[in-house]
GUKETOR-778068 format. One record per residue (C-alpha): x, y, z; residue number from 1. Coordinates in pm, whole numbers, plus 50000, padded with zeros to 5 digits. Layout:
<sites>
<site u="X" v="Y" w="Z" minu="NUM"/>
...
</sites>
This chain:
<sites>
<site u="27213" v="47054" w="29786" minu="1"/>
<site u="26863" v="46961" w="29965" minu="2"/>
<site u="26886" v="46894" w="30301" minu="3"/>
<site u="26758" v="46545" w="30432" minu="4"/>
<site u="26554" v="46573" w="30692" minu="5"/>
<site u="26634" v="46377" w="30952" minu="6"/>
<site u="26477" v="46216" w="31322" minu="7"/>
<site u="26699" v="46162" w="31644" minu="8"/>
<site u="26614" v="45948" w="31915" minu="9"/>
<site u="26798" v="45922" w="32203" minu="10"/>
<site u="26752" v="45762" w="32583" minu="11"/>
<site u="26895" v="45526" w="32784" minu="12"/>
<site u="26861" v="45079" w="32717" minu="13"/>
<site u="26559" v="44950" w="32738" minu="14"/>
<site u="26355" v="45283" w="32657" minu="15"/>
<site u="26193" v="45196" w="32387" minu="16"/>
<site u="26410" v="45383" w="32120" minu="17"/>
<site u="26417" v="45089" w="31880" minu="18"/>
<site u="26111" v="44983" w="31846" minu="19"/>
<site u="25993" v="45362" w="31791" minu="20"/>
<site u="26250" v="45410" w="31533" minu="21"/>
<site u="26189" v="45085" w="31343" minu="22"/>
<site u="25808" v="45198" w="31319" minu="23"/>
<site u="25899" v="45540" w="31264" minu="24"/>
<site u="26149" v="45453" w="30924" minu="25"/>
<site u="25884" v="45190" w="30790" minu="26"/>
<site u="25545" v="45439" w="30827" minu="27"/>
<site u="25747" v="45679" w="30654" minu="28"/>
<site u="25940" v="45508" w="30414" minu="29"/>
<site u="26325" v="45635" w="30568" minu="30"/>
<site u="26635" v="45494" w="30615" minu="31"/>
<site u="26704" v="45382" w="30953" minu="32"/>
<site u="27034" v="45422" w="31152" minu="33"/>
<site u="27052" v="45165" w="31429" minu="34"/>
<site u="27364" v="45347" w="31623" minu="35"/>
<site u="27402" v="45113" w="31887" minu="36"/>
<site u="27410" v="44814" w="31651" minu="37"/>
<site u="27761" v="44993" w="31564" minu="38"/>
<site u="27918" v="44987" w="31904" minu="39"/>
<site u="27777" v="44606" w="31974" minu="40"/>
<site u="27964" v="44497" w="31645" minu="41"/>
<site u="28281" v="44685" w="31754" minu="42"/>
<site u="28213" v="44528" w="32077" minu="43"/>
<site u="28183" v="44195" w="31916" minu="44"/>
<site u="28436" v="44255" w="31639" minu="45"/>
<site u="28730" v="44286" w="31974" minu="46"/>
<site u="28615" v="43968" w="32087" minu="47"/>
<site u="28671" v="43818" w="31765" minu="48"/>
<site u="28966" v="43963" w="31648" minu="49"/>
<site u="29122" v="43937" w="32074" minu="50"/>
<site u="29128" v="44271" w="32152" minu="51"/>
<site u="29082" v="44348" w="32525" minu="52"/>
<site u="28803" v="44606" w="32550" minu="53"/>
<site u="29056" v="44814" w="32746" minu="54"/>
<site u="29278" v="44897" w="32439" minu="55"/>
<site u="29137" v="45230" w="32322" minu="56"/>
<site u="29388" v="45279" w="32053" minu="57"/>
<site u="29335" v="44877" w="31923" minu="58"/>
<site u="28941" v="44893" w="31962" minu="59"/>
<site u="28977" v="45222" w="31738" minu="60"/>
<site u="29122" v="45080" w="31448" minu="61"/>
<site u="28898" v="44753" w="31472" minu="62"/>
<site u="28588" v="45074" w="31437" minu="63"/>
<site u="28821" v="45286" w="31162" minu="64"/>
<site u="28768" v="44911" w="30923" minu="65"/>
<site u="28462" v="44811" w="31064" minu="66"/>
<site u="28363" v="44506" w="30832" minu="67"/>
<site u="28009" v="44562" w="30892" minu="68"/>
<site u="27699" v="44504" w="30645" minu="69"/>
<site u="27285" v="44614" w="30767" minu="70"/>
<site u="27120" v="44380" w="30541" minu="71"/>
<site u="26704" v="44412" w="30519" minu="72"/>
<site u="26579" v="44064" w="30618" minu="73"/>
<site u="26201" v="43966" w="30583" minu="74"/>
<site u="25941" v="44110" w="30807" minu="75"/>
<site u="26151" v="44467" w="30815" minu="76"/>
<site u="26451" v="44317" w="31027" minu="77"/>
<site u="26751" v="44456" w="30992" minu="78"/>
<site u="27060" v="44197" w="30963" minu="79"/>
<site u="27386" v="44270" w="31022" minu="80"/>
<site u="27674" v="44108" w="30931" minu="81"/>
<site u="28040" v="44089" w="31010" minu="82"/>
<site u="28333" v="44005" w="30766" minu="83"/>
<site u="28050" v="43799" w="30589" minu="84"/>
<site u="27896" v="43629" w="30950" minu="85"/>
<site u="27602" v="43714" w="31001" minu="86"/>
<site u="27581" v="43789" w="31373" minu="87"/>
<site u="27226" v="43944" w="31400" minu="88"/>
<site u="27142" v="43742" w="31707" minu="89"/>
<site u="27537" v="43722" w="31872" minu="90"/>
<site u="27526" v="44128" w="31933" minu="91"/>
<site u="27182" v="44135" w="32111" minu="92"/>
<site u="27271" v="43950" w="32404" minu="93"/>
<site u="27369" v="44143" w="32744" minu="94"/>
<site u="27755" v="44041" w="32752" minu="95"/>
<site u="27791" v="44249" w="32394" minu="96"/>
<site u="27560" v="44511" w="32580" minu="97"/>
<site u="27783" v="44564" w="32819" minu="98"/>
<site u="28091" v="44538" w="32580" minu="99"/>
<site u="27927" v="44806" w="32328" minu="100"/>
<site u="27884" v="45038" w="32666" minu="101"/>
<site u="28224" v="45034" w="32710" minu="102"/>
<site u="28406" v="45047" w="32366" minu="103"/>
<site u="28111" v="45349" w="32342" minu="104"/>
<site u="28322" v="45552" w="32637" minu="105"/>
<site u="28594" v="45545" w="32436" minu="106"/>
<site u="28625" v="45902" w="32225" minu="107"/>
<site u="28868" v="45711" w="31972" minu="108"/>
<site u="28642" v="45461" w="31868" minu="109"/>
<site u="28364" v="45780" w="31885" minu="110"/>
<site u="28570" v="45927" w="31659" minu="111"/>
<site u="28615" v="45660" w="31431" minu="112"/>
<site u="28253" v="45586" w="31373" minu="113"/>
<site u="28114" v="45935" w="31345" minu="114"/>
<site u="28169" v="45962" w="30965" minu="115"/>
<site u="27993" v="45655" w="30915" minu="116"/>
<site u="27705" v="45710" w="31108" minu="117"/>
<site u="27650" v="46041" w="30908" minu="118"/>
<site u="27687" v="45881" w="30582" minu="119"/>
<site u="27322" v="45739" w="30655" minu="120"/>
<site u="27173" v="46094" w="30603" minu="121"/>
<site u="27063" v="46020" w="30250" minu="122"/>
<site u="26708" v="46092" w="30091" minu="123"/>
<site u="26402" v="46064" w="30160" minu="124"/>
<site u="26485" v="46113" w="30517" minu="125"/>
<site u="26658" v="45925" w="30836" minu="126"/>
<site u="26537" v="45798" w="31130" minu="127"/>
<site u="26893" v="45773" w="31393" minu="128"/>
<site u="26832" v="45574" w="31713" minu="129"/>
<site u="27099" v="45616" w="31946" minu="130"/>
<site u="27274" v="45812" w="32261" minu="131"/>
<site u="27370" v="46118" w="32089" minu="132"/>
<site u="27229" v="46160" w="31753" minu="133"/>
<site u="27080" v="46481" w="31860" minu="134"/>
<site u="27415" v="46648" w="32051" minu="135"/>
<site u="27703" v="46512" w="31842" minu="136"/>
<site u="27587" v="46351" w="31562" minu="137"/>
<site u="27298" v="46508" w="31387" minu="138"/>
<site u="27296" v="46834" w="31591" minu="139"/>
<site u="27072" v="46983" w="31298" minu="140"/>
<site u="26805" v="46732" w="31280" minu="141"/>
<site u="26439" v="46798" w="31264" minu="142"/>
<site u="26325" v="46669" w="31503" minu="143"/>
<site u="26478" v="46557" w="31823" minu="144"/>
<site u="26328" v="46326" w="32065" minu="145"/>
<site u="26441" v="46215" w="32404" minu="146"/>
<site u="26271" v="45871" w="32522" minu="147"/>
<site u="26293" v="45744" w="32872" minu="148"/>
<site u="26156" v="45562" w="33136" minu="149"/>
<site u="26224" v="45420" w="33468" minu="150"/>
<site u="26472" v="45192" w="33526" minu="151"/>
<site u="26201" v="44930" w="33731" minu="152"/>
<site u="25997" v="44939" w="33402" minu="153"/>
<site u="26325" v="44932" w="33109" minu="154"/>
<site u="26458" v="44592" w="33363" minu="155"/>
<site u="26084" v="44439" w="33333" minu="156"/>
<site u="26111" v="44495" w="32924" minu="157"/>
<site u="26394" v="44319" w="32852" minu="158"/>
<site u="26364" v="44042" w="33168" minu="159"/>
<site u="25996" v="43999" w="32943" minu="160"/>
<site u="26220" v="43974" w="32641" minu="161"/>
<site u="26487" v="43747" w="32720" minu="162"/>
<site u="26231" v="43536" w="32894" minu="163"/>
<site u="26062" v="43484" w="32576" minu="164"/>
<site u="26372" v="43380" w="32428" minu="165"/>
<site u="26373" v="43112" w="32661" minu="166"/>
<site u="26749" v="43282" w="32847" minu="167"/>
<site u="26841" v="43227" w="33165" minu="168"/>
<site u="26798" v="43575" w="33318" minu="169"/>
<site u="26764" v="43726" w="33693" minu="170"/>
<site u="26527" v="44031" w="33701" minu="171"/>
<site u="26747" v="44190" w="34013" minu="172"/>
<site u="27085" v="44157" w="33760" minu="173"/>
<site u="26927" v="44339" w="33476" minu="174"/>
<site u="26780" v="44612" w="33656" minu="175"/>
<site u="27145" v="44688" w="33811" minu="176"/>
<site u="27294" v="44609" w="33471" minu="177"/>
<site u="27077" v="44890" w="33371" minu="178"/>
<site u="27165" v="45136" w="33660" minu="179"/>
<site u="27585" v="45022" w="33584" minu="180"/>
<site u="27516" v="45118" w="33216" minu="181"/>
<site u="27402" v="45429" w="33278" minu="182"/>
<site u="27605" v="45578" w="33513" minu="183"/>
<site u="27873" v="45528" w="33227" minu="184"/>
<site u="27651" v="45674" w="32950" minu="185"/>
<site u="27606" v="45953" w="33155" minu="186"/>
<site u="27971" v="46003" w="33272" minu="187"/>
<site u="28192" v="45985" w="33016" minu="188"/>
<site u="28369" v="46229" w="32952" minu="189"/>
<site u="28261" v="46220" w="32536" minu="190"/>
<site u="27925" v="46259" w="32423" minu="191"/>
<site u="27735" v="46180" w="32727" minu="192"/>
<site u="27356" v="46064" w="32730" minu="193"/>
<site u="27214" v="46393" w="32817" minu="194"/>
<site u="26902" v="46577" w="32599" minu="195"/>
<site u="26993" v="46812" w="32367" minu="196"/>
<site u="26892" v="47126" w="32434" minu="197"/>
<site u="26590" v="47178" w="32166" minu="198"/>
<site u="26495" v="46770" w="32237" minu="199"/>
<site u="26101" v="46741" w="32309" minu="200"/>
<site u="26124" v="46487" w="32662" minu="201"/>
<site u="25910" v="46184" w="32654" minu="202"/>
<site u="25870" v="45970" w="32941" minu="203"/>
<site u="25747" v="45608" w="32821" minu="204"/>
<site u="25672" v="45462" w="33115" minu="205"/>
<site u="25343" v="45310" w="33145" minu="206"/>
<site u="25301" v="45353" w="32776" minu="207"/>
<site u="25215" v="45155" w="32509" minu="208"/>
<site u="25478" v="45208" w="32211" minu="209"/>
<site u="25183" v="45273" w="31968" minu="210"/>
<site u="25107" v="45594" w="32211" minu="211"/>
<site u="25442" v="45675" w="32159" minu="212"/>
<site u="25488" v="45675" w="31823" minu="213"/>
<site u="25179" v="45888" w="31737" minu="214"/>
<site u="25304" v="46115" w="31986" minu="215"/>
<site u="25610" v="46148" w="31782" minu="216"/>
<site u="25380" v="46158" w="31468" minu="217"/>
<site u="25168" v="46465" w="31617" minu="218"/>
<site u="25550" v="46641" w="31697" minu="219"/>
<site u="25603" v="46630" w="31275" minu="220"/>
<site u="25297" v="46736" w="31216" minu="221"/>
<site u="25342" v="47028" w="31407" minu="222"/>
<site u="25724" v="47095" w="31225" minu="223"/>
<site u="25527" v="47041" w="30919" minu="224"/>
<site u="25861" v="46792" w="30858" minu="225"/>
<site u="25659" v="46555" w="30600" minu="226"/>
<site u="25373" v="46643" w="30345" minu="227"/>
<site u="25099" v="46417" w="30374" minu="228"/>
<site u="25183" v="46250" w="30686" minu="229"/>
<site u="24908" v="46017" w="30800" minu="230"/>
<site u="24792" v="45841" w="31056" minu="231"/>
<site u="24755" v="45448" w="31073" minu="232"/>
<site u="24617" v="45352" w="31377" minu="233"/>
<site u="24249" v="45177" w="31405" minu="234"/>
</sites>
């Protein structure tokens, strides 16, 4: 069987992972695998179905029969919907943030969803966005990236954000939303947000994503991961 190559990208909220990986699957032509979409519908799926985000065992089987559907929308957004809702908007705001943090601690629910996050590894390729694509989940990938930045600059990206969305927001409550979040990504006791080991470190602060991403696009190049790989910018 050929093996699909695929991309990790891990870091903590608000480093840029996203947006890198969204421009990363559509220059190339992959499939994308939005991991943390996954714990924000779990996250949202308790709420729904009244499950206290406290019940390990309960929040496990709500991820085991995940009723979940990534559905590409117009202008290369991903929608995702939940037993037929679509709820694209309702899992981006900071309560299921917080929420998918916390179900994400939980090494049931870790469990539960690591067979479905590795059915994404189909052909041509896969671009996985997430906390530990490159320990746990895809520990063979390609190509493994780390993305940070500081936590000053990841609270002034999505204050920036939710401003333009017109939300009430306080920049001071984000930036230790930020700091809470991850102390638990980095302390629990299953998959923690740490590099893996062969993961090439980049630090986006002060950079523009577009320096990023060719960044990442030089890294291929060098793996000689993709024939022909080209670069777009002007």
């Amino acid at each position: 069987m050929v093996q699909v190559t695929v991309i990790t990208i891990d870091g903590p909220s608000g480093a840029g992972k996203g947006t890198l990986a969204h421009m990363l699957a559509a220059h190339l032509g992959w499939n994308l695998l939005d991991s943390g979409a996954l714990y924000r519908v779990v996250a949202y799926a308790c709420q729904f179905e009244g499950v206290s985000l406290t019940q390990e065992q309960d929040a496990a089987a709500i991820a085991e029969n995940l009723a979940v559907e990534f559905i590409s929308g117009e202008n290369a957004e991903v929608l995702v919907s939940y037993r037929g809702i679509d709820i694209s908007a309702s899992i981006r705001n900071e309560q299921m943030g917080a929420g998918a943090s916390k179900v994400a601690a939980m090494p049931l629910v870790r469990q539960a969803l690591l067979r479905r996050q590795r059915a994404f590894q189909v052909a041509p390729g896969l671009v996985a966005d997430g906390r530990d694509m490159g320990t746990v989940v895809f520990p063979n990938a390609g190509l493994k990236i780390f993305l940070t930045a500081s936590a000053e600059e990841r609270a002034e990206r999505r204050y920036k954000q939710l401003k333009n969305k017109e939300e009430s927001v306080s920049l001071a409550t984000l930036f230790r939303d930020i700091q809470d979040r991850d102390q638990r990504d980095q302390s629990r006791a299953v998959s923690p947000l740490v590099p893996a080991d062969d993961a090439i470190l980049i630090d986006s602060t002060g950079k523009p994503i577009e320096q990023v991403f060719e960044q990442v696009l030089c890294e291929l190049k060098k793996k000689d991961l993709v024939k022909g790989l080209a670069f777009n910018f002007v």
